[in-house]
C-alpha positions in Angstrom: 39.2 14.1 14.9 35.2 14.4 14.8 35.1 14.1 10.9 37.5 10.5 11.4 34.9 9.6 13.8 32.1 10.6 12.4 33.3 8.5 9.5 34.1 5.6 11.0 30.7 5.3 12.4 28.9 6.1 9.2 30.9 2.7 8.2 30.1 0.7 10.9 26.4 1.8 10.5 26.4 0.9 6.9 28.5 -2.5 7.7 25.7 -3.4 10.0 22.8 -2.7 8.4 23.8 -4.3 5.2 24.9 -7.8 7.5 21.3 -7.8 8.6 19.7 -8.1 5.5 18.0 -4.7 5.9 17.3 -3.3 2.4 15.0 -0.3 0.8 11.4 -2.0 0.0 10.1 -1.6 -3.2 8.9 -3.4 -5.8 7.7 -7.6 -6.2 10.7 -9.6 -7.1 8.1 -12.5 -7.7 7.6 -11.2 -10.9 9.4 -12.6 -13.8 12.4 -10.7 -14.9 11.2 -7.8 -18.2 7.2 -8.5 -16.9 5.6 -5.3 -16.9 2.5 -4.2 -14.6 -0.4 -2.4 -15.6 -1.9 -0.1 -13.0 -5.7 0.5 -13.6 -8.4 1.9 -11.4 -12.2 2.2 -11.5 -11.6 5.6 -9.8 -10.0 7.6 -13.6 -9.0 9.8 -9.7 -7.3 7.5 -7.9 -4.6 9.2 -5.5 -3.8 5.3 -4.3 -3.4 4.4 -8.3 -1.5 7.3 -8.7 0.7 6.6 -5.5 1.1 2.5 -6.2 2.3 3.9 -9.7 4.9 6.3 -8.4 5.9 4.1 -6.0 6.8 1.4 -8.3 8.4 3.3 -11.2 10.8 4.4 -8.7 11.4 0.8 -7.6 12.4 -0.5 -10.8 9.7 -2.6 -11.2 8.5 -2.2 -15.3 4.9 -0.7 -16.0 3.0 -0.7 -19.0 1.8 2.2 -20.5 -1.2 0.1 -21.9 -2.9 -3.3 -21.0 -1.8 -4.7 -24.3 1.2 -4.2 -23.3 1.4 -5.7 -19.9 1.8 -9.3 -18.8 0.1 -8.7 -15.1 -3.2 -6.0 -14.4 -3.1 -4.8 -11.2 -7.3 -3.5 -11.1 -7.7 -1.1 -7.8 -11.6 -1.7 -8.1 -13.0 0.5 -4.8 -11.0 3.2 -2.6 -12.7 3.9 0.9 -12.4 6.2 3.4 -14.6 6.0 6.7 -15.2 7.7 9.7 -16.8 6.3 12.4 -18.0 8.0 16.0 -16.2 5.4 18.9 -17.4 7.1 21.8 -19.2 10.4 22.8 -19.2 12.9 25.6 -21.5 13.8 27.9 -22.8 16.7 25.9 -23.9 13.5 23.2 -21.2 14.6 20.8 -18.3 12.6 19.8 -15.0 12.7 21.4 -13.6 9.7 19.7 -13.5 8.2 15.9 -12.3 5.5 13.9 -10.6 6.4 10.8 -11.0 3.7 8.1 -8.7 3.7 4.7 -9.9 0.7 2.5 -9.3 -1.0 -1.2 -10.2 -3.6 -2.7 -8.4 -4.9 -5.7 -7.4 -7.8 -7.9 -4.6 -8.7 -10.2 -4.7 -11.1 -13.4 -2.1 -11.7 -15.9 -2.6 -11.5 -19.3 -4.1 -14.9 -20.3 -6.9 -13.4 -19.0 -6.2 -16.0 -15.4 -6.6 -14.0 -11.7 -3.9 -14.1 -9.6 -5.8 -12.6 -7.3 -9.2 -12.1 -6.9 -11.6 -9.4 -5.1 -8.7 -8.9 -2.3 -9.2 -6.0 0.4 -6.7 -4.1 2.4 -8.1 -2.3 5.5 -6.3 0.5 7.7 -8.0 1.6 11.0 -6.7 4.8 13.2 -8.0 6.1 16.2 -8.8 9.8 16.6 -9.3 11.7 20.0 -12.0 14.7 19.0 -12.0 17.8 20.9 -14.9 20.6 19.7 -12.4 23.8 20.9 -9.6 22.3 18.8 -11.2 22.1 15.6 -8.9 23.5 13.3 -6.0 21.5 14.9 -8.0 17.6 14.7 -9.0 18.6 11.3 -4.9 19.0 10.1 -4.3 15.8 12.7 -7.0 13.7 11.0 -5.4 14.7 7.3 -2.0 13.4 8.4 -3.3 10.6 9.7 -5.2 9.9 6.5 -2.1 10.3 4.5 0.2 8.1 6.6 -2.7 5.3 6.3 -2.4 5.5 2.4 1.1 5.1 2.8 0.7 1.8 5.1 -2.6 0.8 2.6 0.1 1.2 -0.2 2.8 -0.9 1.7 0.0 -3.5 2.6 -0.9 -3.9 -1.1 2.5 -4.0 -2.7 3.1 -6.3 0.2 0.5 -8.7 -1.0 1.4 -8.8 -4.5 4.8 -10.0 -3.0 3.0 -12.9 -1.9 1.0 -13.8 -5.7 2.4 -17.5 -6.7 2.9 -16.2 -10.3 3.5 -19.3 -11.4 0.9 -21.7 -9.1 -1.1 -23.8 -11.2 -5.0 -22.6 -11.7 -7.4 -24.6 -9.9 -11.5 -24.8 -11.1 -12.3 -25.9 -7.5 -10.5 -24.3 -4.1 -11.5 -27.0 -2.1 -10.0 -30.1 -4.3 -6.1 -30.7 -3.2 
């Protein structure tokens, strides 16, 4: 009885959500069909290059192994991280911060024209600071700084959702 029911609503579930239009995100379908990406970072470091890559491999979407081969560079040109104080005690020392995840990166296709140029993808936190709980804030702030790479990542792969790969160039922004 609980396994026909249990059944049955794993159905329904999967009935429903498919009906919405709910699906797994993942990589740019405004790319042309057999276009392959090439990942490349300022950073020869990069834990968000490393991630983007990861992320899209499993997504299906084609990367290139070198730029020669690729027909769109995605360039991750900076990676920050900042911490700022937001407010202090009344000891003077800070009992609040802003956590800042930033990049800035650009994507050009392989005539050498930018798709997009200089672009910059911020993530701010808030973190509550407590001097006794040291140890516990520090493992708090790393999660936090991990689950804003993952939205920094999402924002990103979000954008280059948004490039009109095939939009005309234009010399001058302001000309219609």
């Amino acid at each position: 009885m609980k396994t026909t029911m249990l059944r049955t609503l794993a159905i329904i579930l999967a009935i429903t959500i498919s009906a919405c239009g709910w699906h797994l995100r993942g990589a740019p379908k405004n790319f042309p069909p057999d276009s392959k990406l090439y990942i490349t970072t300022e950073d020869p470091r990069s834990e968000l290059a490393e991630s983007i890559t990861r992320l899209l491999q499993t997504s299906g979407l084609p990367l290139a192994e070198e730029p020669s081969e690729a027909d769109f560079t995605l360039t991750i040109h900076k990676e920050i991280e900042q911490k700022r104080t937001v407010s202090v005690d009344a000891q003077g020392r800070a009992s609040e911060y802003e956590l800042i995840t930033s990049a800035e990166y650009s994507v050009r296709d392989n005539t050498g024209r930018d798709l997009l140029t200089q672009a910059r993808a911020d993530v701010y936190r808030t973190l509550e600071w407590d001097d006794a709980e040291v140890v516990s804030k520090g493992e708090e702030e790393r999660l936090q700084r991990e689950e804003m790479r993952r939205e920094l990542i999402g924002r990103i792969i979000d954008r280059l959702r948004r490039i009109e790969i095939n939009a005309p160039v234009r010399d001058n922004p302001a000309l219609p």
